[in-house]
GUVOLO-291593 format. One record per atom (N, C-alpha, C): z negated, y, x negated; residue in one letter. Coordinates in steps of 0.1 Angstrom, whole numbers, padded with zeros to 4 digits, always signed. Last residue first. Layout:
N
ZYXA
...
//
This chain:
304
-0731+0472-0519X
-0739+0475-0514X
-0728+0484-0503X
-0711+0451-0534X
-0723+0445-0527X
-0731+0455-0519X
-0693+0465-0552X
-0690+0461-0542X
-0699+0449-0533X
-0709+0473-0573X
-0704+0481-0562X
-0695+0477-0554X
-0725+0451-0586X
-0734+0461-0576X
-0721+0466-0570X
-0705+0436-0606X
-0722+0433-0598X
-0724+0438-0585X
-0689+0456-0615X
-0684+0448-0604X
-0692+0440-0598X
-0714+0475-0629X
-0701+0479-0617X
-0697+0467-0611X
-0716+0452-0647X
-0728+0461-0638X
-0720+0464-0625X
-0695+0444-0664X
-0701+0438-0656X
-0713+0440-0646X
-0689+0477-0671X
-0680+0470-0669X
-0689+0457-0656X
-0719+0479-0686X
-0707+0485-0676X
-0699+0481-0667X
-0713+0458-0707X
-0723+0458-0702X
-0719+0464-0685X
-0691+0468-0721X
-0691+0457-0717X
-0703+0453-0703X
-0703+0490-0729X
-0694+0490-0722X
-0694+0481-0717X
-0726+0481-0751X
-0728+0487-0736X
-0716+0490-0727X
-0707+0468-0768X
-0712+0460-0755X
-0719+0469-0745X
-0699+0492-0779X
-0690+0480-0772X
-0697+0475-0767X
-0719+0503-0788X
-0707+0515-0774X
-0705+0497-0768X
-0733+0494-0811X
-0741+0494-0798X
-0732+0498-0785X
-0711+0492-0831X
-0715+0486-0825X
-0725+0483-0813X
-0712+0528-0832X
-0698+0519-0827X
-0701+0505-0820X
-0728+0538-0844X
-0730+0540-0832X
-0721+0527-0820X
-0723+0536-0873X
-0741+0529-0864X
-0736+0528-0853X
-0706+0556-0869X
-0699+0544-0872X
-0714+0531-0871X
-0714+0580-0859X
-0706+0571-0849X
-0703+0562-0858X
-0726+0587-0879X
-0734+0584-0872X
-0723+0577-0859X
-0709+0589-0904X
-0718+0577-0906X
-0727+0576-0890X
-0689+0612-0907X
-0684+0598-0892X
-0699+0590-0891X
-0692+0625-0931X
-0696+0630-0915X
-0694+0623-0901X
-0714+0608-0956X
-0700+0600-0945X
-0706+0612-0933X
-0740+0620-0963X
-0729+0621-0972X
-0715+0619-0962X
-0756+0644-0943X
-0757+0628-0945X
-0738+0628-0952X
-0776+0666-0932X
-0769+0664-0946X
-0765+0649-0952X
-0784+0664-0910X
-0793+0657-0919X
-0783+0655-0931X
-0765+0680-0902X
-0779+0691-0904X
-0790+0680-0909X
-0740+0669-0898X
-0742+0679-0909X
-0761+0682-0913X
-0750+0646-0883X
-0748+0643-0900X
-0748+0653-0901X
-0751+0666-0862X
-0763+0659-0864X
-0764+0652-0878X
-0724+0669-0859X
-0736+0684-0854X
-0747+0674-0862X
-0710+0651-0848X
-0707+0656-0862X
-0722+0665-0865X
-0725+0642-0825X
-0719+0626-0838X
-0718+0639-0851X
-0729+0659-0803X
-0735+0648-0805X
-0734+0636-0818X
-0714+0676-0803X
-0728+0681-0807X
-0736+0670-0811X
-0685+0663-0811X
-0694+0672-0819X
-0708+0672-0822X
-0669+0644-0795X
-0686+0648-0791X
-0691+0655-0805X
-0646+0639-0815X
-0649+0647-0804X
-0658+0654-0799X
-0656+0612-0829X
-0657+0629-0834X
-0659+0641-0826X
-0669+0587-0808X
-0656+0599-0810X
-0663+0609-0820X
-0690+0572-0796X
-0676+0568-0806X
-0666+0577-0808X
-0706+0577-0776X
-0709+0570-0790X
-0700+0571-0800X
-0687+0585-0760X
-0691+0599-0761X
-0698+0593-0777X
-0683+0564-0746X
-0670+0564-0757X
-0676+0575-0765X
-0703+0552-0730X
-0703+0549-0743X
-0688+0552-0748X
-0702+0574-0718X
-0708+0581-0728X
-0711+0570-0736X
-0684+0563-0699X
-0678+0576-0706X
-0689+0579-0716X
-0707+0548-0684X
-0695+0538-0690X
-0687+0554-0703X
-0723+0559-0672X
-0727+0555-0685X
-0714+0546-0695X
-0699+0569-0653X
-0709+0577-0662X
-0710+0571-0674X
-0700+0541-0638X
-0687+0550-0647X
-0692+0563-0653X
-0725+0543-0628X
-0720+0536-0637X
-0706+0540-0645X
-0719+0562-0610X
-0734+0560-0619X
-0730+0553-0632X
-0701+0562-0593X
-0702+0574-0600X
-0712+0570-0616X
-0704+0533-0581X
-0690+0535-0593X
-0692+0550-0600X
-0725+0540-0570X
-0725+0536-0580X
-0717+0535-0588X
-0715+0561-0549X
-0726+0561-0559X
-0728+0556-0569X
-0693+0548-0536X
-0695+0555-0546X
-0697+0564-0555X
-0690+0513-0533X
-0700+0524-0534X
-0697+0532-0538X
-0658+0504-0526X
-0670+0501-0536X
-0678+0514-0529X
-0636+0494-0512X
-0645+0492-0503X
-0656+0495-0511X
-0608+0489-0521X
-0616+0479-0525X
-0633+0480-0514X
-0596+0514-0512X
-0588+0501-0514X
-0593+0487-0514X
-0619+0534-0515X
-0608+0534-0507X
-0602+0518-0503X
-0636+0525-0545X
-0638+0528-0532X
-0630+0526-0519X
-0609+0513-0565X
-0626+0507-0561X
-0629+0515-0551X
-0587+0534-0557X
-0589+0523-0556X
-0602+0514-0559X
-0592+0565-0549X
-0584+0556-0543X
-0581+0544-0545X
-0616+0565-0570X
-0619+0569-0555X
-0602+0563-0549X
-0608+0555-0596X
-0623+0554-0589X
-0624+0551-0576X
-0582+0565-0604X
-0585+0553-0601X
-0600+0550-0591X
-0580+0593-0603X
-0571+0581-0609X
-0571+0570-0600X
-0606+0605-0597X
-0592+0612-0591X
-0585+0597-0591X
-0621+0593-0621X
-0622+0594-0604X
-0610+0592-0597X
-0606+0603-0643X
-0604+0590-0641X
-0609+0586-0627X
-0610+0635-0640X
-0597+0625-0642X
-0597+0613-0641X
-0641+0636-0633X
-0630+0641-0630X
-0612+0636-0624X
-0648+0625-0664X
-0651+0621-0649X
-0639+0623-0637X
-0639+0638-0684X
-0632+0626-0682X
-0635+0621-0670X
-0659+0658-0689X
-0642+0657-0688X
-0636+0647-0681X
-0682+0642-0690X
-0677+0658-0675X
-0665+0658-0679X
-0681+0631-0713X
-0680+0620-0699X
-0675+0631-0690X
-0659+0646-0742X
-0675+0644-0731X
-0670+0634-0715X
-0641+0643-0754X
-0653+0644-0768X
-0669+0648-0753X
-0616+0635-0747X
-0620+0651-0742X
-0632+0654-0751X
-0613+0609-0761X
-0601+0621-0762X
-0610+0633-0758X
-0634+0600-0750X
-0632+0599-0765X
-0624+0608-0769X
-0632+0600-0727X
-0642+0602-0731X
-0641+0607-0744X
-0610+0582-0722X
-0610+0596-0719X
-0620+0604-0726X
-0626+0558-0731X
-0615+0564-0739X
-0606+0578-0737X
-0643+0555-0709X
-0647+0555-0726X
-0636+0561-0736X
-0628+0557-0684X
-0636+0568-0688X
-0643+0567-0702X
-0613+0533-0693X
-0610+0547-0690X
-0615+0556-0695X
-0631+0515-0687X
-0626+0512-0701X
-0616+0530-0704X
-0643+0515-0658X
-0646+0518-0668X
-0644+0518-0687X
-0612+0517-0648X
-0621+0528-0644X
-0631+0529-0655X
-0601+0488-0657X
-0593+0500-0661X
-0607+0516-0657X
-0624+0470-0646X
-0622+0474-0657X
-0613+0483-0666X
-0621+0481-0619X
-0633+0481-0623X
-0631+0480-0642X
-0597+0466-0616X
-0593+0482-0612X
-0609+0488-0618X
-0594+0439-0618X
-0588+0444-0627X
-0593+0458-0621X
-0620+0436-0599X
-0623+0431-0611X
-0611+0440-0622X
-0598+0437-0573X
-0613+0448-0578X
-0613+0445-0592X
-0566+0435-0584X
-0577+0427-0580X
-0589+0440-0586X
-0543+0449-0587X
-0545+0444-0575X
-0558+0435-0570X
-0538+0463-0609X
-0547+0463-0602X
-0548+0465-0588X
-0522+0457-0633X
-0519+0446-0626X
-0538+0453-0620X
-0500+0489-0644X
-0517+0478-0654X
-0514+0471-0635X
-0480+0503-0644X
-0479+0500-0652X
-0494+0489-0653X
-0484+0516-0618X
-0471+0515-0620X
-0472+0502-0633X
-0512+0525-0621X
-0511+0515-0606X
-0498+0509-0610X
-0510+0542-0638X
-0519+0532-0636X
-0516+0520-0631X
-0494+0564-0630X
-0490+0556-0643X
-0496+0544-0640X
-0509+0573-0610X
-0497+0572-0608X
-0492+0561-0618X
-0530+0585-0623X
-0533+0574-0613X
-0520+0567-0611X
-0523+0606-0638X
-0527+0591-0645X
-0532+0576-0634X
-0516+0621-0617X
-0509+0616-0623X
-0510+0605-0634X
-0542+0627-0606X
-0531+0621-0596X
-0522+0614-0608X
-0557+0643-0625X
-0558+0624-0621X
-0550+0614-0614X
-0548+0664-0629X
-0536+0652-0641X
-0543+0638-0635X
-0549+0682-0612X
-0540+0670-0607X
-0534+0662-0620X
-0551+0706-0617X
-0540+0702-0621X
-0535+0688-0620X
-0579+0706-0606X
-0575+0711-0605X
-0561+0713-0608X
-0590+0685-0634X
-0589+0682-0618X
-0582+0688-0608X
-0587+0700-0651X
-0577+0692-0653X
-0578+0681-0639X
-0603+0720-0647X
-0590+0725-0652X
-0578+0713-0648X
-0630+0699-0653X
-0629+0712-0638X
-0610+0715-0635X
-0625+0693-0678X
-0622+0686-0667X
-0623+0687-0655X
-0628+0720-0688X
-0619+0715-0691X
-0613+0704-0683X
-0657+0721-0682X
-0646+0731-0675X
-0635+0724-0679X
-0667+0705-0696X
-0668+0700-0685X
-0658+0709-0679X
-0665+0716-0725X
-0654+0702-0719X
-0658+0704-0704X
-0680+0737-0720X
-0667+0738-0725X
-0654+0726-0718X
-0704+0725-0717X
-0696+0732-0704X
-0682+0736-0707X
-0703+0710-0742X
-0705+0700-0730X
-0699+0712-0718X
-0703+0732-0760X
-0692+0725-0761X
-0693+0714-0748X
-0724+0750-0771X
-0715+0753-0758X
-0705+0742-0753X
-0730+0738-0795X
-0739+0740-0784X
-0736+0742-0770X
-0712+0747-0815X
-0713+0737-0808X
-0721+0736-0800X
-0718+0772-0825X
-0710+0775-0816X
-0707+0762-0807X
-0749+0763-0839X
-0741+0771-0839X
-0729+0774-0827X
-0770+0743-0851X
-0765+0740-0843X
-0746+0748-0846X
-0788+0766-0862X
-0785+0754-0871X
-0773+0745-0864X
-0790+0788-0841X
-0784+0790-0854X
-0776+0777-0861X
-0807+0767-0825X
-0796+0772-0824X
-0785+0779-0832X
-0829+0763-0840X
-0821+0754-0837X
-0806+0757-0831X
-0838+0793-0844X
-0836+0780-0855X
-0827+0772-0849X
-0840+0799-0813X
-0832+0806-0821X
-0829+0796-0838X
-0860+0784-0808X
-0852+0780-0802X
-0840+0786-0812X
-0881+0791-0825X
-0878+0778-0826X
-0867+0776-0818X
-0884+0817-0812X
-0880+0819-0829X
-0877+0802-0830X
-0892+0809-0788X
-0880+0816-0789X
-0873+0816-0803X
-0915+0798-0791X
-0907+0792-0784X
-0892+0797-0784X
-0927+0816-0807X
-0924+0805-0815X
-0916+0799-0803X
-0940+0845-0798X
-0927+0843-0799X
-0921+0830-0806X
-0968+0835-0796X
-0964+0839-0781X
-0946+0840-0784X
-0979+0811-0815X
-0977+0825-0819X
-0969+0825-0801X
-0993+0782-0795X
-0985+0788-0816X
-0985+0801-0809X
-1012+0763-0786X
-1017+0776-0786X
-1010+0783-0798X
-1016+0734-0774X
-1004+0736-0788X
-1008+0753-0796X
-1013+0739-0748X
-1024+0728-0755X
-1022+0733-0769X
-1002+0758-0738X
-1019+0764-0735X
-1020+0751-0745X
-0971+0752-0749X
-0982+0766-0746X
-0994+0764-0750X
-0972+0733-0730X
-0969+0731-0752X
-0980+0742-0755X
-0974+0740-0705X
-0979+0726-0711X
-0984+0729-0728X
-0949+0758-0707X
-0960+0760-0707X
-0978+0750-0709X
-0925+0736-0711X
-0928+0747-0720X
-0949+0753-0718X
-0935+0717-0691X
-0938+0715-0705X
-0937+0722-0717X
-0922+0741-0669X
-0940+0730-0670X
-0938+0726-0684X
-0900+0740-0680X
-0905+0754-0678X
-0922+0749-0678X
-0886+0716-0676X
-0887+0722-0686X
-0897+0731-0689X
-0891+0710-0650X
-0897+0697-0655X
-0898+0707-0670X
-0877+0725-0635X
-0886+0732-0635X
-0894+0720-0645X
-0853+0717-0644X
-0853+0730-0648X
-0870+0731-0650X
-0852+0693-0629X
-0850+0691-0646X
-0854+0709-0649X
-0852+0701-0602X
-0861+0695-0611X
-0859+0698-0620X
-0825+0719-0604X
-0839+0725-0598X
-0852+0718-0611X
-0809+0690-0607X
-0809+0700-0617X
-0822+0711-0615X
-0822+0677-0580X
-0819+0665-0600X
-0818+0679-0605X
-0812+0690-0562X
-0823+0691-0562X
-0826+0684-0579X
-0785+0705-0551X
-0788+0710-0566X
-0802+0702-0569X
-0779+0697-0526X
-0773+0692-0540X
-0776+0695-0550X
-0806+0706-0511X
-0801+0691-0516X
-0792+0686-0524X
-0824+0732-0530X
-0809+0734-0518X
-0802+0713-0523X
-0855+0734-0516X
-0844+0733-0527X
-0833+0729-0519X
-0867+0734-0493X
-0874+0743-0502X
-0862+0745-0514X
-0846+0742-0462X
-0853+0725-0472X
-0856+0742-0484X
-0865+0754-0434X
-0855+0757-0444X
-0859+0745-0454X
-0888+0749-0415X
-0872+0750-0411X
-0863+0746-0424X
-0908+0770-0436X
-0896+0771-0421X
-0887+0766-0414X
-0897+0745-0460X
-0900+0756-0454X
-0898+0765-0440X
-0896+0712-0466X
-0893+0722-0458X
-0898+0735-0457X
-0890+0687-0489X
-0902+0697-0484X
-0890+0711-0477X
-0872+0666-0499X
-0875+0668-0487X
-0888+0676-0479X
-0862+0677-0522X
-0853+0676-0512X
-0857+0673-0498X
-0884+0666-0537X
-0882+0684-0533X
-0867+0684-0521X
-0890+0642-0544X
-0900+0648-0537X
-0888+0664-0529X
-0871+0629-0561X
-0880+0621-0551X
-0880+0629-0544X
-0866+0653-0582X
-0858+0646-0579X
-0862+0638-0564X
-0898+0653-0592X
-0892+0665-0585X
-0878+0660-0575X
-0898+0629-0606X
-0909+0636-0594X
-0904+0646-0584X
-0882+0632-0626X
-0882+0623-0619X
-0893+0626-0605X
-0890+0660-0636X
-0877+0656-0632X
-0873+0645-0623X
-0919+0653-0643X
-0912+0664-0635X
-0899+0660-0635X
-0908+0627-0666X
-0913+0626-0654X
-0913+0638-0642X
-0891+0645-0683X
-0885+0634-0672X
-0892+0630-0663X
-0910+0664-0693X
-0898+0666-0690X
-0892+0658-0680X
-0931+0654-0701X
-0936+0655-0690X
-0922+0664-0685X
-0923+0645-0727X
-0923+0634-0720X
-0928+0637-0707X
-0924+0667-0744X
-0908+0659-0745X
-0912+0652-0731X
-0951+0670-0740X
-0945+0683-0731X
-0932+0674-0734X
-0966+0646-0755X
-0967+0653-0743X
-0955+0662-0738X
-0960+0644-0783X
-0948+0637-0778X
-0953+0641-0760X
-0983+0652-0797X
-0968+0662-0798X
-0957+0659-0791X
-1001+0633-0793X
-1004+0646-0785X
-0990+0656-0785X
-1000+0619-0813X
-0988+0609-0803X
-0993+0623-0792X
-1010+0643-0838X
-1008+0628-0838X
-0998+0626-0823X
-1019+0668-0846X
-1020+0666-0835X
-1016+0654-0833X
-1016+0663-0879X
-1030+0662-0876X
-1032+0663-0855X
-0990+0657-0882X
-0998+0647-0883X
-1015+0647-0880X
-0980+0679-0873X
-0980+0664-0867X
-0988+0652-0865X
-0987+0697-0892X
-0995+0701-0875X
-0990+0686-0871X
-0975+0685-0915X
-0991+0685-0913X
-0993+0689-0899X
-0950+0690-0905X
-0952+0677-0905X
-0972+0675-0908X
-0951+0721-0902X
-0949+0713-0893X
-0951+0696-0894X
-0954+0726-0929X
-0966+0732-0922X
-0961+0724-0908X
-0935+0717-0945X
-0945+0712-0948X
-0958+0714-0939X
-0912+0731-0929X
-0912+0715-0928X
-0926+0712-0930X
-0930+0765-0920X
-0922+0754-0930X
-0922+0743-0921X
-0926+0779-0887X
-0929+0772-0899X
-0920+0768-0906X
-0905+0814-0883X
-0907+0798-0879X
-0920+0793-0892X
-0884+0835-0880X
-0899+0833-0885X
-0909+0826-0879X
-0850+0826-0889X
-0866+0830-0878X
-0876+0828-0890X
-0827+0831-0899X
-0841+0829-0908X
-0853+0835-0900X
-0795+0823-0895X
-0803+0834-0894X
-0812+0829-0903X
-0763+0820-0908X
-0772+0809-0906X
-0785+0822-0906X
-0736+0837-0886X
-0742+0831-0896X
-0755+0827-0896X
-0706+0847-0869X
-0714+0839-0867X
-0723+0835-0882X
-0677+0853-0865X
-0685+0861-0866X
-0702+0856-0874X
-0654+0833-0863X
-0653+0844-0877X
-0666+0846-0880X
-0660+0813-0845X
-0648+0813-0855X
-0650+0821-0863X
-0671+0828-0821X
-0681+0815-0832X
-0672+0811-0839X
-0656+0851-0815X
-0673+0856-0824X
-0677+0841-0829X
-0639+0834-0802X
-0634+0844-0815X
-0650+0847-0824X
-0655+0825-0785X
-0645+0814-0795X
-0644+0824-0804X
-0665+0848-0772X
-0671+0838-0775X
-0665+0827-0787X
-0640+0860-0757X
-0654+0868-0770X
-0657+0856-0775X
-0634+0838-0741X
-0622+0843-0751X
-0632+0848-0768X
-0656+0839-0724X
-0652+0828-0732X
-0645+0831-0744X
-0650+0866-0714X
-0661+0864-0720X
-0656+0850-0728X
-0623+0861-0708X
-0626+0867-0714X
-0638+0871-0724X
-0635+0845-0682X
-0617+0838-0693X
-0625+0846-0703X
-0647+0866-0670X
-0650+0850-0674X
-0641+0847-0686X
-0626+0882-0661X
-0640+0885-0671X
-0647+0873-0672X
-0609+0864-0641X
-0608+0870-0655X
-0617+0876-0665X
-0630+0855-0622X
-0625+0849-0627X
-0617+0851-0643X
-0662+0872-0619X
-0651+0871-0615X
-0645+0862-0626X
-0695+0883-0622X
-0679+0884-0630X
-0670+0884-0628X
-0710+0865-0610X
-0706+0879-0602X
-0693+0886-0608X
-0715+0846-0623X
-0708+0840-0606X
-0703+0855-0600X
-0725+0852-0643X
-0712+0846-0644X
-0702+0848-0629X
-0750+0863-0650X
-0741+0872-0639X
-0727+0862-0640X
-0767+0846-0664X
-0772+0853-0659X
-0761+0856-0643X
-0747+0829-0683X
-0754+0820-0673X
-0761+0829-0662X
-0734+0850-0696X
-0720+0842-0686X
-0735+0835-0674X
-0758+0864-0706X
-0745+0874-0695X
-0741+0862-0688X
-0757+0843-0722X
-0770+0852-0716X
-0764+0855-0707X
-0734+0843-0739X
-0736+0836-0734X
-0750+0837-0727X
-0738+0875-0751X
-0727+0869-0742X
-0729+0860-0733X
-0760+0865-0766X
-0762+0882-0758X
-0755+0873-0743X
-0753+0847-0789X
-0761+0843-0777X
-0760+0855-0767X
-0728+0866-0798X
-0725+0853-0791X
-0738+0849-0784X
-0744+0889-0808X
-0733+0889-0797X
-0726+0877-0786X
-0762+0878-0826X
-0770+0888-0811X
-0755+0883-0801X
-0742+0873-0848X
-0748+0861-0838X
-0757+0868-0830X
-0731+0891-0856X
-0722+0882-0847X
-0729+0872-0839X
-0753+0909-0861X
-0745+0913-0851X
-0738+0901-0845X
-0760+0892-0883X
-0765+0891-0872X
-0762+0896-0858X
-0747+0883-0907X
-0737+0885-0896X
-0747+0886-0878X
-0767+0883-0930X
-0757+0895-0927X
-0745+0895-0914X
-0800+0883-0924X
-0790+0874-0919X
-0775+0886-0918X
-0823+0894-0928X
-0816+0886-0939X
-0805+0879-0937X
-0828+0909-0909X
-0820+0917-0914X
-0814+0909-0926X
-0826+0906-0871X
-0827+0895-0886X
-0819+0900-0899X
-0823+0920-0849X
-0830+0919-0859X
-0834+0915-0869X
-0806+0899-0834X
-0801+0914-0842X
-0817+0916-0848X
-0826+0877-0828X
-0810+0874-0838X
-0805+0887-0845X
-0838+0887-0807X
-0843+0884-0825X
-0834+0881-0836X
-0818+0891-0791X
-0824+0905-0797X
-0831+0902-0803X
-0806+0863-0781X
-0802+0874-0787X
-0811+0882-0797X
-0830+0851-0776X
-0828+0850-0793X
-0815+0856-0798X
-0834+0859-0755X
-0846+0861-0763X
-0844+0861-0779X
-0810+0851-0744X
-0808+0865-0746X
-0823+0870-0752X
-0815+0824-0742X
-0805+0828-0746X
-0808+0843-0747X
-0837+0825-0723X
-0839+0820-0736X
-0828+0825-0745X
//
């Protein structure tokens, strides 16, 4: 996809920085195609291209997309039929997830068991791409010229969830968990599950908030706290301290500037006057779903 809207991106002659924008999707094409063959420095480096071409290079293209007016009439005349291929995404995902971990070939499992949740979700995409396809029957380059739109519109934010998640790859790897675990235990009274359940998930919201993603913050507050004290110390699940300390980091991901793609990215492109106005809706739904969290976790993970 990425490299389909490279080479319509250079093509876009109303677009005067289209070189910069072929070069940044091109690139990021390359890191997801050959990343793993790259090596460690031509990686850095690609990334390096990457920041520098979405800082200078970069401008708003002009696929050859519909209008607003020609898209809200195909809505209205294909009606609750447009919400198919969104919705045969999670079920494939959720089906695939169940099922594919345990079909065998030869001998061999068909999907490799830790990757089987991502496999799904890939192939859950690729079925309602072609789903949209044969029911929907647009022009044979609109999945790409619509991808390219949104991406444009989007821009160098788009990359920012593997951005942060590397970052908390970096910062696992540096053992800053060890060291916020250290602080933790020195300074907050968790000697009871209940207290160490609510430093894990009040953490990961506010880690959250600083890195602007839950994959950052995972990582480091695990390391911390998660896995040497609710699991190790306490005896918790930790599946569920995973599950739930999750949903517990994206209610900070509600509440930060941080999350770009997700709070600033979204007032810009509905041109909404306050650039905060969507984390500040957001704010009172984070707190009690934390709260929420918080009494989920001490429920479940130390009962199963």
């Amino acid at each position: 996809m990425f490299a389909g809207i490279a080479v319509r991106s250079l093509g876009d002659r109303a677009n005067r920085r289209r070189c910069g924008n072929a070069a940044f999707w091109g690139l990021l094409a390359v890191s997801f195609l050959f990343g793993s063959e790259l090596g460690d420095l031509a990686n850095g480096v690609l990334v390096l291209a990457l920041t520098a071409i979405g800082a200078f290079a970069m401008g708003l293209g002009s696929p050859k997309t519909t209008s607003v007016a020609q898209r809200e009439a195909s809505a209205r005349a294909r009606g609750n039929a447009i919400f198919m291929p969104a919705l045969l995404i999670p079920a494939v995902a959720i089906a695939g997830t169940l099922t594919l971990g345990k079909l065998r070939v030869g001998g061999a499992p068909l999907a490799d068991p830790k990757q089987v949740t991502l496999i799904a979700l890939a192939l859950g995409i690729i079925i309602a791409l072609i789903a949209a396809v044969v029911r929907f029957r647009p022009p044979a380059l609109a999945p790409v010229e619509e991808g390219r739109r949104l991406a444009d519109a989007i821009g160098w934010a788009i990359i920012l969830p593997q951005l942060l998640a590397s970052l908390g790859a970096v910062f696992a790897i540096s053992r800053v968990g060890a060291a916020v675990g250290r602080i933790a235990t020195t300074w907050l009274p968790l000697g009871h599950p209940l207290a160490a359940v609510v430093a894990y998930c009040a953490g990961m919201a506010l880690f959250t908030m600083v890195m602007g993603n839950a994959f950052a913050a995972f990582p480091v507050m695990t390391a911390a706290i998660g896995v040497p004290l609710i699991v190790h110390r306490f005896g918790g699940d930790p599946a569920i301290m995973g599950a739930v300390g999750m949903l517990s980091g994206f209610c900070g991901t509600l509440a930060t500037p941080m999350a770009a793609n997700y709070n600033i990215v979204p007032a810009a492109l509905l041109e909404l006057p306050d650039r905060n106005g969507v984390i500040r809706v957001q704010i009172p739904t984070a707190i009690p779903l934390l709260l929420c969290n918080i009494v989920l976790m001490y429920t479940l993970v130390f009962r199963f």
